[in-house]
C-alpha positions as CSV (number, residue, x, y, z in Angstrom):
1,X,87.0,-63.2,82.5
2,X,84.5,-62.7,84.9
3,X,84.6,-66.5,87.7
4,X,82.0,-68.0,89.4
5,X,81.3,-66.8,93.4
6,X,79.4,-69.6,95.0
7,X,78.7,-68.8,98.5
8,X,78.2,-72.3,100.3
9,X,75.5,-71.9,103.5
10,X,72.7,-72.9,106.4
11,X,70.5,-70.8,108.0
12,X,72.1,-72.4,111.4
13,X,75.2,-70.3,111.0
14,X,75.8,-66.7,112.7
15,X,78.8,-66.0,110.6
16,X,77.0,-67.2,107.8
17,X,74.2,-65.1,108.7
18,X,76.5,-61.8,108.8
19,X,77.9,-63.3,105.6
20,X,75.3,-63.4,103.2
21,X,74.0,-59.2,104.3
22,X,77.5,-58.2,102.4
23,X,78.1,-61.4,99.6
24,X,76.1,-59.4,97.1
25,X,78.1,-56.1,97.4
26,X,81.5,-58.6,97.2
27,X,80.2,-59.9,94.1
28,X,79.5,-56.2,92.5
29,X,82.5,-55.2,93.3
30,X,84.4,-57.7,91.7
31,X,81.9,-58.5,88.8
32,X,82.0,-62.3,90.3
33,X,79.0,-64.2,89.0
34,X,77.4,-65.3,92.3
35,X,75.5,-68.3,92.9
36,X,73.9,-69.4,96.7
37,X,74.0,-72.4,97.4
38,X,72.2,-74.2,100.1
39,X,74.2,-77.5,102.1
40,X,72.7,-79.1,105.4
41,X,75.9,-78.3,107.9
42,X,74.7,-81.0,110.2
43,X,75.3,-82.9,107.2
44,X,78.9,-81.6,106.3
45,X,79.5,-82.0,109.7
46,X,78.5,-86.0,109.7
47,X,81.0,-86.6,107.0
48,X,83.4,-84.9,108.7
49,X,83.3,-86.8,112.1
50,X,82.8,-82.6,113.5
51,X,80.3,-82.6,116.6
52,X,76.5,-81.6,115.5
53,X,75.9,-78.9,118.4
54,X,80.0,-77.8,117.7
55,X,79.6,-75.0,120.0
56,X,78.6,-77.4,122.7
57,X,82.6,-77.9,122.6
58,X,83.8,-74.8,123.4
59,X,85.6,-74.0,126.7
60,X,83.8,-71.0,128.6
61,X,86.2,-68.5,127.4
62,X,85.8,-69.1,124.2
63,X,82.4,-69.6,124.0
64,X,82.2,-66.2,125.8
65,X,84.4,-64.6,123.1
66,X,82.4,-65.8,120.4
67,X,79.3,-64.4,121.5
68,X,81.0,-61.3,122.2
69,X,83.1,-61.4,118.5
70,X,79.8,-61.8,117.1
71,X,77.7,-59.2,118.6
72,X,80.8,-56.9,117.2
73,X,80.6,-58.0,113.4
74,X,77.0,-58.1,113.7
75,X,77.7,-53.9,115.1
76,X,80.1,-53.0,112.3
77,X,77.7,-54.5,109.6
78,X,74.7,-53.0,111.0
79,X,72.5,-56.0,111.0
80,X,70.6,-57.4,114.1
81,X,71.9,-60.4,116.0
82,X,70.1,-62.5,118.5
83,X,70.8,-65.9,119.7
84,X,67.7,-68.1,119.5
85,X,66.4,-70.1,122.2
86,X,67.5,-73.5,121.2
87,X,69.6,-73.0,118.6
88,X,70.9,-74.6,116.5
89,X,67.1,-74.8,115.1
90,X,65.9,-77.4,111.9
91,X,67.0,-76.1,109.2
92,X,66.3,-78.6,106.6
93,X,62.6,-77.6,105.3
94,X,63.9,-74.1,105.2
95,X,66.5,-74.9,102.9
96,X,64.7,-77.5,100.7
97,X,62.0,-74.3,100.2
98,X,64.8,-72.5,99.3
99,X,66.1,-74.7,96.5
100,X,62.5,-74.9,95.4
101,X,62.4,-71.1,94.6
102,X,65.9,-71.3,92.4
103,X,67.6,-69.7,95.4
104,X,66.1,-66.2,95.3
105,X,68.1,-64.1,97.4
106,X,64.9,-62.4,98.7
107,X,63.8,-65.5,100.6
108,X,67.1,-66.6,101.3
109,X,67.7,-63.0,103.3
110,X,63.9,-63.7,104.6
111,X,64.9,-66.9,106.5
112,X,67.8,-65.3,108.1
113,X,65.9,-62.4,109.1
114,X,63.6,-64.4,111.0
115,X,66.2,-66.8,112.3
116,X,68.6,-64.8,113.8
117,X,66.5,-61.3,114.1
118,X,63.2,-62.8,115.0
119,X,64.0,-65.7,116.6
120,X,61.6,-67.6,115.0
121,X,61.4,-71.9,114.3
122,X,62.4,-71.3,110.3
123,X,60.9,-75.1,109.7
124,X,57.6,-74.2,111.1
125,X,55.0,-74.3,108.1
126,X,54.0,-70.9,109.7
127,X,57.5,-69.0,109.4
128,X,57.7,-70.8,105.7
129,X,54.3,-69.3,105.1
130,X,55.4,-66.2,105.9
131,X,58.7,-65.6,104.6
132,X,57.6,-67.3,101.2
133,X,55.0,-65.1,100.4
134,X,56.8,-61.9,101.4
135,X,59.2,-62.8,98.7
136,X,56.3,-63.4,96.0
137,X,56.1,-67.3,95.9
138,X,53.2,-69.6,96.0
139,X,53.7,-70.9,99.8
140,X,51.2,-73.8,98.9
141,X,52.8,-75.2,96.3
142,X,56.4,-74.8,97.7
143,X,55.1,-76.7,100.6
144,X,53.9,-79.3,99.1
145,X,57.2,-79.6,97.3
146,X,59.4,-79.7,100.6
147,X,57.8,-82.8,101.3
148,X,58.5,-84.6,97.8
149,X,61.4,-86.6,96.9
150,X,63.0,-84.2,94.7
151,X,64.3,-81.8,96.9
152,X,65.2,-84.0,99.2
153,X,67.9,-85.8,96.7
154,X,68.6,-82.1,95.4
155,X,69.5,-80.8,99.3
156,X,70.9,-84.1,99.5
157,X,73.5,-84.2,96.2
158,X,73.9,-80.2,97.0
159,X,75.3,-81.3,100.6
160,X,77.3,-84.0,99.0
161,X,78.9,-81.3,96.7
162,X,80.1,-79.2,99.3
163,X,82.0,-82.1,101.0
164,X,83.7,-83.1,97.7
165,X,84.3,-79.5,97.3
166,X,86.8,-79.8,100.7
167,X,84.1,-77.8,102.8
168,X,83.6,-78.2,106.3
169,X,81.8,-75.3,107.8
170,X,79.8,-72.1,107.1
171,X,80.0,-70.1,105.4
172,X,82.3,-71.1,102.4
173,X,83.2,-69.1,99.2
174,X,84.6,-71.1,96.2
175,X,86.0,-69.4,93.1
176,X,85.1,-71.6,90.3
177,X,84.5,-75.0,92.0
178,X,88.5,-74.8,93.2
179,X,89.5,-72.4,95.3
180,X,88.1,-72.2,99.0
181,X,88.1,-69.9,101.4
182,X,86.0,-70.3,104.7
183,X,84.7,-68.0,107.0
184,X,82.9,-64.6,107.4
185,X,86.3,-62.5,107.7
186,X,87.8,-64.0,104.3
187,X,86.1,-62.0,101.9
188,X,88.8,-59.8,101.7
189,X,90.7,-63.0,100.3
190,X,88.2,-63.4,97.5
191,X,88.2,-60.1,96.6
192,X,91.6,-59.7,96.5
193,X,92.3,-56.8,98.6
194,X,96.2,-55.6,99.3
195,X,97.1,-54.6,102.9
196,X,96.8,-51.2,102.3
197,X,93.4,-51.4,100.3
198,X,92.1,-53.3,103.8
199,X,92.4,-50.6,105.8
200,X,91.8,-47.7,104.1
201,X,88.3,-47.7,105.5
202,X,87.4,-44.6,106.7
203,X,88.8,-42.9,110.1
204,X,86.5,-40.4,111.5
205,X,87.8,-41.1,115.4
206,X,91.3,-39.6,116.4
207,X,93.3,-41.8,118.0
208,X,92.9,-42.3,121.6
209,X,95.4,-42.7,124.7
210,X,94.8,-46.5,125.1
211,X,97.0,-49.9,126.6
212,X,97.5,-53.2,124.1
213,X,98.2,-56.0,125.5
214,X,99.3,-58.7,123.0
215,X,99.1,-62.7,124.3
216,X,101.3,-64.5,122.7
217,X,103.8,-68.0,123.0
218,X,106.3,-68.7,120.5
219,X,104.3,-72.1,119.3
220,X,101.3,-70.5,117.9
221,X,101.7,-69.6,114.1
222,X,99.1,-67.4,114.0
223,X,100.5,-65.5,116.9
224,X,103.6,-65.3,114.9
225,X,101.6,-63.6,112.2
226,X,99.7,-61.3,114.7
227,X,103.0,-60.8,116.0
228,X,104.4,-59.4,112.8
229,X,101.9,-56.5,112.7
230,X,101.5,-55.8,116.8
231,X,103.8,-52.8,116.7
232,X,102.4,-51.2,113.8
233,X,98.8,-51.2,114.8
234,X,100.3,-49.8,118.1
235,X,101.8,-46.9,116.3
236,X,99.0,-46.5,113.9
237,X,96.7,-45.8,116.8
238,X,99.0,-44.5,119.4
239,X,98.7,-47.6,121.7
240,X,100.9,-48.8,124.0
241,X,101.7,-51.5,123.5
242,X,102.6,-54.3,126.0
243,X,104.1,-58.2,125.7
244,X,101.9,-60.5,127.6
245,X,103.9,-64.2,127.3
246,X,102.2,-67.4,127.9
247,X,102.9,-71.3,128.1
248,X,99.6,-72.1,125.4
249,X,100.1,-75.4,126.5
250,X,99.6,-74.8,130.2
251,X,96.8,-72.6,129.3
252,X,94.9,-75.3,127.4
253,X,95.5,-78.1,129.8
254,X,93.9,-75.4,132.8
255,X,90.9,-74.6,130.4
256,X,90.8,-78.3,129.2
257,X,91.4,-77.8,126.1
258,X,92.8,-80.0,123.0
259,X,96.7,-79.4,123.6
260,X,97.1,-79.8,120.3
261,X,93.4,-78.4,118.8
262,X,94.7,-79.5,115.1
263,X,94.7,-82.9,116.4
264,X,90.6,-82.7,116.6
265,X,90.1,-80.9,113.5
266,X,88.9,-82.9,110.4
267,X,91.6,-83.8,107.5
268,X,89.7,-81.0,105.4
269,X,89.9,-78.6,107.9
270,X,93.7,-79.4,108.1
271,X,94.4,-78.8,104.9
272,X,92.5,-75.9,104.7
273,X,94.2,-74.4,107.7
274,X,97.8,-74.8,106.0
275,X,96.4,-72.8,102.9
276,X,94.6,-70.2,105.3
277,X,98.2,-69.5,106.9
278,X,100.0,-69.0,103.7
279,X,97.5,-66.5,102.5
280,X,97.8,-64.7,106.0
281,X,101.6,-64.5,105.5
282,X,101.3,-63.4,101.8
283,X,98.6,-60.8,102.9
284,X,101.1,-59.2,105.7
285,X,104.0,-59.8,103.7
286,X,106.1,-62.1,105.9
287,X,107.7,-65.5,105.3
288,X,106.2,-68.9,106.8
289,X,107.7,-71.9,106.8
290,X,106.2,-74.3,109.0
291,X,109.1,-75.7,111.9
292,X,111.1,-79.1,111.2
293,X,109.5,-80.2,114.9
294,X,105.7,-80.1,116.0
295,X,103.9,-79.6,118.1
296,X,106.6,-76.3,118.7
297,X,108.4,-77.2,121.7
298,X,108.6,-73.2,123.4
299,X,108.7,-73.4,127.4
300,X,112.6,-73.2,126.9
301,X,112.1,-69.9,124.7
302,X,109.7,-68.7,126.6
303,X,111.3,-69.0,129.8
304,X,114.4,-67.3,128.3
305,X,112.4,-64.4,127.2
306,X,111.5,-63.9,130.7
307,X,115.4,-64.6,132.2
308,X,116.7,-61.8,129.5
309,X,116.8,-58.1,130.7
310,X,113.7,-56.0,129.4
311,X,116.0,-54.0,127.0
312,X,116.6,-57.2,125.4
313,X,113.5,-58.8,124.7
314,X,112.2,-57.6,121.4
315,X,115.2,-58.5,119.6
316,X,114.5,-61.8,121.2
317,X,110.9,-62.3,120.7
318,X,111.7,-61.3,117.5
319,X,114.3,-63.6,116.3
320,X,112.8,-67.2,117.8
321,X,109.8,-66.2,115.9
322,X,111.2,-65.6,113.0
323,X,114.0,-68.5,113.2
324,X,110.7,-70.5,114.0
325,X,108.2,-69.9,111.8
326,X,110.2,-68.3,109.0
327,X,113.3,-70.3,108.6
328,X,111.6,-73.7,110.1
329,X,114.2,-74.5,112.9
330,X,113.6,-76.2,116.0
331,X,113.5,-73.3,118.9
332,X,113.4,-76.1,121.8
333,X,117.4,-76.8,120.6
334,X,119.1,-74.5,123.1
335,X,121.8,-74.2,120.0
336,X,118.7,-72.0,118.1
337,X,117.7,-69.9,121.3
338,X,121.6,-68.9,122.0
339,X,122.0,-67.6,118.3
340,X,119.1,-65.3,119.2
341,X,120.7,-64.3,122.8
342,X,124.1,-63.3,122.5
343,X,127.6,-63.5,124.0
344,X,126.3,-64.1,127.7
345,X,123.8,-67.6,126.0
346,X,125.4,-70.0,128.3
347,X,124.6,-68.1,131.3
348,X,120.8,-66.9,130.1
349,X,119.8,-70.3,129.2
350,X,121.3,-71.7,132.9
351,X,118.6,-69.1,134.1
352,X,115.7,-70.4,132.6
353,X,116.0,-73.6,135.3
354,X,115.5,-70.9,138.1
355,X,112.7,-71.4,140.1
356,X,111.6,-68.2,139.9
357,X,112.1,-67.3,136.2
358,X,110.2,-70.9,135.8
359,X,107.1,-69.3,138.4
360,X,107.2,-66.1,136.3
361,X,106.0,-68.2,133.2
362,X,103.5,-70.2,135.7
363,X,102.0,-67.0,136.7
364,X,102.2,-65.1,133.5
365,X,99.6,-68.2,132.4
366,X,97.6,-67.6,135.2
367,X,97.1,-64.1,134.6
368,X,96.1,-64.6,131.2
369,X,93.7,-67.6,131.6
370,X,92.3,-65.0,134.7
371,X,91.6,-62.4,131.5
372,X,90.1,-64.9,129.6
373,X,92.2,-66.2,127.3
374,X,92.1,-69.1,125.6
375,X,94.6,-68.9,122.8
376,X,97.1,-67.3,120.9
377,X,97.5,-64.2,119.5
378,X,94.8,-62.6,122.5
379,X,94.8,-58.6,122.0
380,X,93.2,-57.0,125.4
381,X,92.3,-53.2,124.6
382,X,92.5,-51.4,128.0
383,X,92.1,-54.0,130.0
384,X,88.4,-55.4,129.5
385,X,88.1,-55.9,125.9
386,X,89.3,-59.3,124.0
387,X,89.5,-60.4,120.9
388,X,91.0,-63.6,119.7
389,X,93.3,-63.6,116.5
390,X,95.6,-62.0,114.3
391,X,92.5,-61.9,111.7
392,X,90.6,-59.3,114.1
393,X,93.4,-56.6,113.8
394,X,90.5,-54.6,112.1
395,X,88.5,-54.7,115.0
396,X,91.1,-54.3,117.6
397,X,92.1,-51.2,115.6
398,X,88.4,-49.6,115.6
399,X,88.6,-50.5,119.4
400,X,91.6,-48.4,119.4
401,X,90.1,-45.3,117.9
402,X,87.4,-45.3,120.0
């Protein structure tokens, strides 16, 4: 039976934005029924105690990677991108118009145009004009309705739907008012692509002599899922590929970050997260079970990482990840770590207190908070270019084959 597609937005949202150029090709491909659907974010963001001007928030790196992470989506889709001066801009006339024209796609696409290729104020009565009559409406009379009552309960109740619906940001898919999925790079989720369907895009470059370098620490799930698939990208592409360990913690508390950035995130968005992870895992095919103890006490496994000979390490890395985030167990028990070390434990984990296997971990974490990072898994392609999470393996890859 064919389901429902409704594609939750605001014109305020870049991802969003990049979203809604390649929502209607989703829904053709998988003969969804699609149906836009217009929230106020500021709005969403009220009822879920999130900060209005959210990017405001960001530490410099990460603000830095965003901008950079979206000028590369906005690239691969093949759309225009530019940052308007004072964004985020009103939004809420712009969207009331919309739901006064049934939500036709043609003035929904004509709003983000001029937002986020032309820069323009979309709540001016000017840029309304405009975009309104390019798509064939009466401007006048759609106008006059913005103002009115109605559509201001109809934006209203349409907000207040997308808060029941568990929604916290832009943009949101929902499969038949139940299942959610958030975010510009989880259309793949609603269309249900396997592994191998998701990257059998198209490889015209030959693969290139470059470095990887992954960031990782032992208390990030998601670096245990990038983790997972670091050394077959490296072999796909001919990479080499290099181990870069960090103490996250330390690296937040330099940055001034959350240490523990759930903490800040909105019940919703918890929940949401926990689902997003066990899709990751299914998608890779890799077990997740979340550990008996967090926050994930790792400055003891990380530490013994760096006291264990090189030759050593992988088996290692790969172990405490797994013992973590697969089987659940508590990796700051020196019990756990020894299973994963071998016959020589006792004297491997009296290493760790060395001063200078601790200043090896100190100065690992400087020289990834000097590259820019800001969280875990950070892939660095040669040096220069960063990308943040194990969800940008596609574009780390095309990086790759440059």
């Amino acid at each position: 039976m064919a389901r429902r597609l409704d594609f939750w937005f605001d014109y305020t949202c870049p991802y969003a934005y990049l979203a809604s150029a390649r929502v209607e090709a989703l829904a053709a491909r998988t003969g969804d029924a699609l149906r836009w659907r217009p929230m106020l974010l500021g709005g969403v963001f009220r009822a879920r105690a999130t900060p209005q001007k959210l990017f405001a928030t960001l530490s410099s790196q990460k603000a830095k990677h965003n901008a950079d992470d979206l000028a590369r989506q906005a690239e691969e889709l093949g759309v225009g991108l530019v940052m308007p001066p004072g964004h985020p801009l009103r939004s809420v006339e712009a969207l009331r118009a919309t739901l006064a024209t049934g939500c036709d796609p043609r003035v929904i696409h004509g709003f983000y145009r001029a937002y986020w290729v032309e820069g323009r104020a979309i709540s001016d009565p000017a840029t309304m004009r405009d975009v309104l009559a390019a798509a064939g409406h009466d401007a006048d009379a759609v106008l006059r309705a913005v103002e009115g009552d109605a559509l201001r309960d109809a934006l209203r109740s349409e907000t207040d739907r997308a808060v029941a619906l568990g929604i916290f940001g832009a943009p949101a898919y929902v499969l038949d008012d139940a299942t959610l999925y958030w975010g510009y790079d989880r259309a793949h989720f609603v269309e249900g692509l396997t592994r191998e369907a998701y990257f059998a895009q198209p490889r015209k470059d030959k693969p290139m002599a470059h470095t990887l370098e992954i960031y990782w620490d032992f208390s990030s799930p998601y670096a245990y899922l990038g983790a997972t698939q670091a050394k077959a990208l490296a072999e796909r592409t001919g990479a080499t590929l290099v181990w870069r360990p960090m103490l996250l913690g330390g690296l937040f508390k330099s940055i001034g970050q959350e240490l523990v950035p759930l903490n800040t995130w909105s019940d919703a968005k918890r929940r949401y997260t926990f689902d997003d992870m066990n899709r990751w895992a299914e998608f890779w095919g890799v077990p997740l079970n979340f550990p008996s103890v967090f926050p994930v006490h790792s400055i003891k496994a990380m530490r013994t990482w760096l006291a264990l000979p090189e030759g050593r390490r992988d088996a290692f890395r790969e172990g405490v990840f797994r013992a973590c985030w697969a089987e659940g167990k508590d990796i700051g028990d020196e019990a756990v770590l020894a299973e994963h070390i071998g016959d020589d434990a006792a004297a491997v984990l009296a290493r760790t207190n060395d001063p200078t296997v601790k200043q090896a971990l100190i100065d690992a974490t400087k020289h990834a908070e000097a590259q820019g990072v800001f969280g875990a898994p950070t892939w660095v392609v040669d040096g220069t270019e960063l990308f943040w999470g194990q969800d940008r393996i596609p574009l780390v890859e095309r990086a790759l084959r440059r």
